[in-house]
MARDRENSE-549860 format. One record per residue: residue in one letter; y, x, z of N, C-alpha, C, CB in turn. Coordinates in steps of 0.02 Angstrom, whole numbers, plus 50000, padded with zeros to 5 digits. Glycine has a CB too. Example, Ala and Ser with C-alpha at 12.3 -4.5 7.8 and 13.67 -1.06 7.14 Angstrom:
2
A497165066050390497755061550390498355066050390497765056550452 S498885064250354499475068450357500025064550394499705070450286 
This chain:
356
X488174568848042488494566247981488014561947941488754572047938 X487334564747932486794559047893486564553347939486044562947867 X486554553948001486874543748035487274540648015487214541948100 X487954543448007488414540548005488544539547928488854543448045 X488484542747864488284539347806487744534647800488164543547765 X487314533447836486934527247825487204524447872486184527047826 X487254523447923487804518047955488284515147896488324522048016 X488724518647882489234517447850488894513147774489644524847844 X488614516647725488094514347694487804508847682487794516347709 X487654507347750487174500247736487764495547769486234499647786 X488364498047804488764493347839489104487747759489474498847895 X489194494847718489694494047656489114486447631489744503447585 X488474488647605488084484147578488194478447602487504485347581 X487824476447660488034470047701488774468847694487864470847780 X489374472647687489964468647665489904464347601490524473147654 X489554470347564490014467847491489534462047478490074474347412 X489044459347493488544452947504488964448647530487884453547553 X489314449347590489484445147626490474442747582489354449147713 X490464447147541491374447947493491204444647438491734456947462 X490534445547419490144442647346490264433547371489004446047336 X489624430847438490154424047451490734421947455490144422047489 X491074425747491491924424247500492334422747436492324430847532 X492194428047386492494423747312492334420147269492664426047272 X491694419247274491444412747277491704406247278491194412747317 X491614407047349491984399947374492724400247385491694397547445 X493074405347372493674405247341493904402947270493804410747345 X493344404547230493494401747165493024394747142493384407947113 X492814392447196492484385147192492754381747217491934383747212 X493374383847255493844378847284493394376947356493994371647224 X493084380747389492794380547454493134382147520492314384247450 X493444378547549493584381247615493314385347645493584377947650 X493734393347657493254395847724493744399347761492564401347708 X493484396947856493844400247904494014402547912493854401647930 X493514407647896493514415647921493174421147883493194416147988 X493484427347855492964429647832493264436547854492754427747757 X492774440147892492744447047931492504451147942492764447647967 X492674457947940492564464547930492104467548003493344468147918 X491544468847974491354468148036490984461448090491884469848053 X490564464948140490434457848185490474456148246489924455948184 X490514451748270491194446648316490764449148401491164433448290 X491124451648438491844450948443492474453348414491924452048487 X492994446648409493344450348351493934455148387493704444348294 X494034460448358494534464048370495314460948352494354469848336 X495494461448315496254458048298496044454048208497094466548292 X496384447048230496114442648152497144442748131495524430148171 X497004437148096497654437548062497704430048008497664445848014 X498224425648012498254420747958499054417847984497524414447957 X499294413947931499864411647944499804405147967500254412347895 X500464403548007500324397548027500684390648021500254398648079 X500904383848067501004377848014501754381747992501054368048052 X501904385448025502744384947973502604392347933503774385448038 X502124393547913502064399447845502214408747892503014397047763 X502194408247941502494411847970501654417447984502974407448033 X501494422047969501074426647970500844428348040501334431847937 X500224427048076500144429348148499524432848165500194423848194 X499564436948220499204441548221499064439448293499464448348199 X498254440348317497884437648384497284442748374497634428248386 X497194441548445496304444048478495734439348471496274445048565 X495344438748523494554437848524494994429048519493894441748612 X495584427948555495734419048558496094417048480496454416648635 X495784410348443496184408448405496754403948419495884406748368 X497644407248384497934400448402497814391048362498684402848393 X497964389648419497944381548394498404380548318498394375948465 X498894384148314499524382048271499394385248198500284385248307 X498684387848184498754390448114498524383948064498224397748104 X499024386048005498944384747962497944380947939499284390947940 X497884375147923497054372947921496764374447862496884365147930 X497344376347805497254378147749497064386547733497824375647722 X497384389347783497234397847781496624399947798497654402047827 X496464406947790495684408747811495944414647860495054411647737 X495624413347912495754420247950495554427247930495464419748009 X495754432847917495574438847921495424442847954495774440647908 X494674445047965494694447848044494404455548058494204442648093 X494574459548071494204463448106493754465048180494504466148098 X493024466748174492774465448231492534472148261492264460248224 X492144471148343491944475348351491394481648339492014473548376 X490834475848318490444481248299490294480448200489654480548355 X490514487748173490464490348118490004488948086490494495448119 X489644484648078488914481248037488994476247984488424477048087 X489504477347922489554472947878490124468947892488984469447872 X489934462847900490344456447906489994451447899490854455647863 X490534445947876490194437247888490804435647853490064432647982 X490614429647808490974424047806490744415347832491114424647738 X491264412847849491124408847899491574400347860491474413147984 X491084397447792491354390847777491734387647821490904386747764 X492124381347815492104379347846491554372047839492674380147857 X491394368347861490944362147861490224366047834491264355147804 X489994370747849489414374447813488944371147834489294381647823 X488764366047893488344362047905488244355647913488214363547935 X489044353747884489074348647923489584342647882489324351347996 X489074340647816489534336447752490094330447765488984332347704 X490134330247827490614328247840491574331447830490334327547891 X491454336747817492084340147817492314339647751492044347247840 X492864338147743493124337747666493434347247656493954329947659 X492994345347598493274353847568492714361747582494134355747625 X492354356247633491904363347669491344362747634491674363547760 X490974367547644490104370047580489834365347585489424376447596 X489464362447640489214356647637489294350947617489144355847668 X489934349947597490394342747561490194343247490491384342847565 X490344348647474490154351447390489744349347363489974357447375 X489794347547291489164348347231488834353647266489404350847142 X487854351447228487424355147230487634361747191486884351747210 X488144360347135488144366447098488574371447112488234365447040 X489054369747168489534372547190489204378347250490024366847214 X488754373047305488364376247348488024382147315487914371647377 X487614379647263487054385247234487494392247217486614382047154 X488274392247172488774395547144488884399847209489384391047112 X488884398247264489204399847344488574405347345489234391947420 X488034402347371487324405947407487134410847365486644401147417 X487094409447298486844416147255487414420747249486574414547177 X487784419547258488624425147244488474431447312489724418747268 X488274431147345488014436147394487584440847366487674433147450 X486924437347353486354441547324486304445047240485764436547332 X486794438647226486964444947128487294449547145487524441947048 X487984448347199488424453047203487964461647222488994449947264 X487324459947283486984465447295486694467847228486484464147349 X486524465647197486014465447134486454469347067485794456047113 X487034466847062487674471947033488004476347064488204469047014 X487764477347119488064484247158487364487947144488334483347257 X486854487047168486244491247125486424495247048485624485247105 X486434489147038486674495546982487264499146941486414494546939 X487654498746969488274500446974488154509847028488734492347018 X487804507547071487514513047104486914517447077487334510647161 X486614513447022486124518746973486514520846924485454515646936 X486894518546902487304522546847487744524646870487544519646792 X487874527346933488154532246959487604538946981488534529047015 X486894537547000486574539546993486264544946946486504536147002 X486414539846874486174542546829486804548746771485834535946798 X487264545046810487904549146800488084556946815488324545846836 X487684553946901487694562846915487434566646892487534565446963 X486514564046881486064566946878486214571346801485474562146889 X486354565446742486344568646663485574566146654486484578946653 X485714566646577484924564846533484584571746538485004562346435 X483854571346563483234574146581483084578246511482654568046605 X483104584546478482734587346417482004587346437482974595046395 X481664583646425481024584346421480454588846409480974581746397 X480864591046360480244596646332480554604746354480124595946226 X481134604146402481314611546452481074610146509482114613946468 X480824614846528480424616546590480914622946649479594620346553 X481174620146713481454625146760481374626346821481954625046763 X481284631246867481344630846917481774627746980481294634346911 X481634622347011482234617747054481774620547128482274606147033 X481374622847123481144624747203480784631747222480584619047228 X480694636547263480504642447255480004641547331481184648447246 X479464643247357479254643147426479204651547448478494638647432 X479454653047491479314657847542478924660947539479244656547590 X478644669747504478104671147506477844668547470477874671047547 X477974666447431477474663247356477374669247309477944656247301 X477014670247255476964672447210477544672047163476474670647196 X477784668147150478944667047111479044671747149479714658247132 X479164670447207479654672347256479504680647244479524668647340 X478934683647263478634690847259478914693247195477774691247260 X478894689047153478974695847089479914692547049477954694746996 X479934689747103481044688547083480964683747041481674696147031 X480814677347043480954672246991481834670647047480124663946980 X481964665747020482494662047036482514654247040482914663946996 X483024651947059483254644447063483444640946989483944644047113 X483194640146935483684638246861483324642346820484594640346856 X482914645646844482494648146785482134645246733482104651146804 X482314644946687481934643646595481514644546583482054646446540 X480884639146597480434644246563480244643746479479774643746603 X480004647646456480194648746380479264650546339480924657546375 X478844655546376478364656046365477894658546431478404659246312 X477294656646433476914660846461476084662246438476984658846524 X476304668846436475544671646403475624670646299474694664246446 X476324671246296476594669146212476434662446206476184673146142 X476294656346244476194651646225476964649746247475554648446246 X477194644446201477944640746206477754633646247478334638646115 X478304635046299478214628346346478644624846328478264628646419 X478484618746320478924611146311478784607946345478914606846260 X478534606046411478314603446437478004606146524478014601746389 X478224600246552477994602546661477044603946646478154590746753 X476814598446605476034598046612475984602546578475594592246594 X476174606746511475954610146483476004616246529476184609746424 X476244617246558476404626046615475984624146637477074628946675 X476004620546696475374618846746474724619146722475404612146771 X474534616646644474014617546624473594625146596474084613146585 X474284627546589474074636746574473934638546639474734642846541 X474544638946680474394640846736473564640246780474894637646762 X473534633646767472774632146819472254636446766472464621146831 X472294638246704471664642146683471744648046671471354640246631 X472244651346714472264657746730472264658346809472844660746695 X472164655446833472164656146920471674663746924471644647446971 X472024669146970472094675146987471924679746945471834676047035 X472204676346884472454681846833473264684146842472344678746753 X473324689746797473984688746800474334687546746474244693146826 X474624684946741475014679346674475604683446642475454670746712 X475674682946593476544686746587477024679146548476554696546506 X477614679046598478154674946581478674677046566478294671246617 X478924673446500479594673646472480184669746517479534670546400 X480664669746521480974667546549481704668046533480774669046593 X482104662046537482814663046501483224661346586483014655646414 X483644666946604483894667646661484804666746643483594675146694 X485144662546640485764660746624485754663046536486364664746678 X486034669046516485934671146454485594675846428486344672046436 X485214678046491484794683146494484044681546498484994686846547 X483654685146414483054684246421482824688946466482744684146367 X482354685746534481784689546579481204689746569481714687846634 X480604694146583479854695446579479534695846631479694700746550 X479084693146650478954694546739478104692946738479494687446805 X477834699246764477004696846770476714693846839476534703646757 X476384690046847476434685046901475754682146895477044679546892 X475224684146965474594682346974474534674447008474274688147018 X474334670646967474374663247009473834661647046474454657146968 X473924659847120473574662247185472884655147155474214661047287 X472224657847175471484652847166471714649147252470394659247159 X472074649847302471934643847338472634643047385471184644547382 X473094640547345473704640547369473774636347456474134636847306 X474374637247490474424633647556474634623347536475214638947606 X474294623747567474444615147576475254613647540474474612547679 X475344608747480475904607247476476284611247424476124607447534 X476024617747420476214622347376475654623647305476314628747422 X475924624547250475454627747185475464634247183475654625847113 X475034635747121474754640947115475304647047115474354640147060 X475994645347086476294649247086476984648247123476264650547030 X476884644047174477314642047233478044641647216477234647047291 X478114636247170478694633147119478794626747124478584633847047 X479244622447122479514615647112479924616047033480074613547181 X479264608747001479734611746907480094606246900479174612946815 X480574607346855480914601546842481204603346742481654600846914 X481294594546758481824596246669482614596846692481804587346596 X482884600046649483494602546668483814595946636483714610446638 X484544594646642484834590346635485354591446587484974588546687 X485754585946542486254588246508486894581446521485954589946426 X487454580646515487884575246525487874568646488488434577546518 X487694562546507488014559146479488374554946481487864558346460 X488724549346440489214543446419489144537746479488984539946336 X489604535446507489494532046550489224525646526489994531746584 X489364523946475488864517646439488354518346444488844516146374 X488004525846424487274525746432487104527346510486914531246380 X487254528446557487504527246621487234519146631488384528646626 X487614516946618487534508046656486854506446631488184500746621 X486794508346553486004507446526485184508746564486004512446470 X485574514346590484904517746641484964513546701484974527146667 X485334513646727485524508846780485324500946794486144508846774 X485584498746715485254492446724484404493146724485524487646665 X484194498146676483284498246687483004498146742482934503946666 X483384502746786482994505546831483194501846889483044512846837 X483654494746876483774490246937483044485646915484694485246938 X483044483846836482214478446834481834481346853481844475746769 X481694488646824480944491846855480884494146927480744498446817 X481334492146964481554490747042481354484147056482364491347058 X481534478347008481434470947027480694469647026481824465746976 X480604473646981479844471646936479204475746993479834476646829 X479434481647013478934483247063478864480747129478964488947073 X479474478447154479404471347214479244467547197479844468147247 X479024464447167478984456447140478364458847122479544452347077 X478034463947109477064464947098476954468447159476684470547021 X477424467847219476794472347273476494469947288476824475447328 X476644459947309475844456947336475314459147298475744448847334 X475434456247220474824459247183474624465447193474894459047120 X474904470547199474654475647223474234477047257474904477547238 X474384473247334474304474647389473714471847379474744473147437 X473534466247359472774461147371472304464547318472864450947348 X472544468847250472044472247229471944478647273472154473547160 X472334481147316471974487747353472294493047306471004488047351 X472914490547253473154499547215473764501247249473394500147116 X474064496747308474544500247349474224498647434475414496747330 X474324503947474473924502847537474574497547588473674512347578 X474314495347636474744493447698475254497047705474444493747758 X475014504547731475654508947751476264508447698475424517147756 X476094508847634476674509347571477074503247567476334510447494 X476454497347579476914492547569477374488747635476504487847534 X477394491247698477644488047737478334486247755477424489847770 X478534482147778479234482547806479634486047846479324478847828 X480074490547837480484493147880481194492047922480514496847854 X481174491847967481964489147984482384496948004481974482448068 X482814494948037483504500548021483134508448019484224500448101 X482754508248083482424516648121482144518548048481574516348203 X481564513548006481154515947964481734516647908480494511247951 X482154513147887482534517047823482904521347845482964513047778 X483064524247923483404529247908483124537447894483804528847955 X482444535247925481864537647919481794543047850481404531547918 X481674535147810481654536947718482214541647709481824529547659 X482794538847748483374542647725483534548047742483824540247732 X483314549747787483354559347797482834561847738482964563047894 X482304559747713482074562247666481994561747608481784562847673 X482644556447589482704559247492483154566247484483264552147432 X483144566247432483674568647391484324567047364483464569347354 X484474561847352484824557647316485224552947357484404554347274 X485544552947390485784546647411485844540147378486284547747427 X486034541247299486214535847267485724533447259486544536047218 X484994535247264484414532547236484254526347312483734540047216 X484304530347369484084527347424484524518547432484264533447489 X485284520847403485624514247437485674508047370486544516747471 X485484513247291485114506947249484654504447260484944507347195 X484404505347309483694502247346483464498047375483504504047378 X483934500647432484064495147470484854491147442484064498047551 X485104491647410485494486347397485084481247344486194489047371 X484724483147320484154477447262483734476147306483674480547188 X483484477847371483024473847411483414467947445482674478447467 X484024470247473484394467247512484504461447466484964471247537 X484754460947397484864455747353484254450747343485064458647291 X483824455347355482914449647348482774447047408482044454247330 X483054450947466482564448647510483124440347535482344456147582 X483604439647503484104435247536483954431747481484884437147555 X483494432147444483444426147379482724421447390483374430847288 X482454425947443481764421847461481624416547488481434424247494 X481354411747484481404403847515481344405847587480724397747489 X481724407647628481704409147700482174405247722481814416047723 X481854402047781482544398547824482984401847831482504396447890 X483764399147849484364401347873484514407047828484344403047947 X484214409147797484384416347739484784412447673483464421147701 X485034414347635485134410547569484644406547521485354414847533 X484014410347504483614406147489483184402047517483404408047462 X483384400247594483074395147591483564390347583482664394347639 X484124390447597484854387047592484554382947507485744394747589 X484514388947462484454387347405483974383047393484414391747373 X483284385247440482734380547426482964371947419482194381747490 X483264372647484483394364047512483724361147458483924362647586 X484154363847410484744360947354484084359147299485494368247318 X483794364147281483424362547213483204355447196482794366547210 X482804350447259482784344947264483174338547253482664345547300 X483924341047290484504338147281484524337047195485104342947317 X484444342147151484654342147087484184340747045484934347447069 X483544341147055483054338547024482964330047031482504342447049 X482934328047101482834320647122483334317447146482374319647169 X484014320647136484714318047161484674315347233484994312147114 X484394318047271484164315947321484114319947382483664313947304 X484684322547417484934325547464484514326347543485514322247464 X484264330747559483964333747639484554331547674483814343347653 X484134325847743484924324047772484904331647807485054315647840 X485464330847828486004337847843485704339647915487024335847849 X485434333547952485334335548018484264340048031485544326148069 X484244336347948483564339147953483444346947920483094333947917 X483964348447892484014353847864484384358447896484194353147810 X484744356147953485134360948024484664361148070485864357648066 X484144360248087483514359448098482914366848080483404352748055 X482924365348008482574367847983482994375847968482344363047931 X483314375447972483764382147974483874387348052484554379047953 X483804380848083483964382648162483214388248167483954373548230 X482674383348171482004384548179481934390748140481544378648157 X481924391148075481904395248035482354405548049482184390047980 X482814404548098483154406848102482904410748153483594403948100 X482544407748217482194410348260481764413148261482094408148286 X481524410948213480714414848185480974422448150480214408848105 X481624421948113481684427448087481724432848105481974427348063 X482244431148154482484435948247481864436948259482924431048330 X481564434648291481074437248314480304443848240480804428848354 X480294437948184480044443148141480494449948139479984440148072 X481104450648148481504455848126481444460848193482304453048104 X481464459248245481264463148309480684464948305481304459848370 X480074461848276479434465248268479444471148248479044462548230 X479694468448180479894474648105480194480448146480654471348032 X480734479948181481134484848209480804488748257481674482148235 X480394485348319479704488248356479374493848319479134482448363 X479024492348269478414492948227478894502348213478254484848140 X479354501948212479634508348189479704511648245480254508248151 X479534510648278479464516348341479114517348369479724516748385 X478394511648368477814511748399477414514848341477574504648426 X477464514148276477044515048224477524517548163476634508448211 X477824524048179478344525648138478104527348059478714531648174 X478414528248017478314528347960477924534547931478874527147937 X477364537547893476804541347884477184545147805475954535847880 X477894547547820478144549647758478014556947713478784549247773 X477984557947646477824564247628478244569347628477614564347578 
């Protein structure tokens, strides 16, 4: 079942990128072919034809449809979709992307990558929806280990903590900080257990097992509900402070405060990787849906931004990339990617990911 939600998952993402163009150039007055569920071979498409008459076909298109309709298609393999301009390369076509104003094109190419970029967070404030606002200054138990010292003397899952040793906790650092200067003493804790105050004396171990503390606990702040307005609020933050930490990993990376391993590329194996080990689903696919929105904004051939690159010129120096040098440069560009992207995809099985 956790394949097949990230299958499904990342299939959805790559749609709604690929639905973000389609209305687009629906509402720029852009011709397009085809735009389909899924990728080709196509399973059964669908458009009407010259006499208005609705038709339904396989992998063959008929001659007799309608030039004005867009086909609808479903395909075989479940990986997103495509939309498919028509004249997307080739300015000769009246009506197709390439015929278009620069501003029309640019309106087209970025409508993919905002659309990812507003599904981010649309998916953090769902996120943050589930989760509820964090009380800060309550301190609870969200993890218990096996044979721990909790575990030995009956703590629980949701436990409060309230004091230990009569000192009042408001705070994760403040416990931890009693705690570490009593190591193999034994401590006495207050504790608020649903409505029930508990007391529990509890020696916190001087050399706990790898991974585990002194008193073999996972703390957390407990949560309370809120407003879906303040919902989108968190959401939108935590899509910039998402933008803002990609956009400083080179810097990062060339000062030496994030290593290689952290910062590398992963293709499908390595995020599914990540993805057996969050917590959160919603956190994982605001993630990658704000990468997915950046990484299609980057001056890369055949990707959107480089599409975009080639226009900027056009509108600065009115002065247009002929078409055959920029189908070219897309072609080329395109190959290199395939092949970078098979590396990436390699690299996850030869040198799989070093996760905590």
């Amino acid at each position: 079942m956790q394949l097949i939600e990230f299958i499904v998952g990342i299939a959805v993402l790559i749609f709604l990128h690929e639905l973000g163009h389609f209305i687009a150039a629906r509402l720029l007055k852009v011709k397009v072919d085809e735009f389909g569920i899924g990728i080709p071979p196509r399973l059964v498409g669908t458009a009407r034809d010259t006499n208005g008459k609705r038709r339904w076909f396989g992998l063959k298109t008929p001659e007799n449809l309608n030039p004005k309709e867009t086909i609808l298609s479903l395909n075989w393999l479940p990986l997103g979709g495509f939309v498919r301009p028509s004249g997307e390369n080739d300015p000769e076509v009246q009506g197709g992307l390439a015929a278009a104003s620069p501003w029309v094109r640019l309106g087209v190419l970025f409508a993919g990558p905002l659309t990812n970029l507003l599904v981010g967070v649309i998916i953090g404030a769902a996120l943050f929806y589930s989760i509820g606002d964090r009380i800060p200054d309550k301190v609870i138990i969200q993890y218990i280990a096996p044979g721990s010292p909790a575990a030995e003397v009956g703590l629980q899952l949701g436990d409060l903590f309230l004091k230990v040793n009569d000192q009042a906790i408001d705070s994760v650092e403040k416990l931890q900080s009693i705690i570490d200067q009593h190591l193999g003493q034994p401590v006495k804790v207050l504790l608020q257990r649903d409505e029930v105050l508990v007391t529990v004396m509890v020696i916190p171990r001087l050399n706990p097992p790898a991974g585990e503390g002194p008193l073999g606990v996972g703390l957390d702040n407990p949560t309370q509900p809120i407003s879906v307005f303040a919902a989108f609020d968190r959401g939108i933050n935590a899509t910039y402070e998402t933008l803002h930490s990609i956009f400083l990993l080179p810097v990062r990376l060339i000062k030496g405060q994030t290593t290689p391993e952290e910062g590398r590329l992963v293709g499908y194996k390595g995020m599914y990787d990540i993805y057996q080990r969050v917590q959160n689903p919603y956190w994982f696919f605001m993630m990658i849906s704000i990468s997915l929105g950046i990484m299609n904004l980057l001056p890369i051939p055949a990707v959107d931004g480089g599409r975009i690159a080639l226009i900027i010129p056009e509108i600065l120096i009115h002065k247009r990339v002929p078409a055959h040098y920029e189908n070219m440069i897309h072609a080329i560009g395109l190959v290199a990617l395939l092949f970078l992207l098979f590396y990436i995809n390699l690299q996850d099985f030869i040198n799989p990911l070093q996760l905590p």
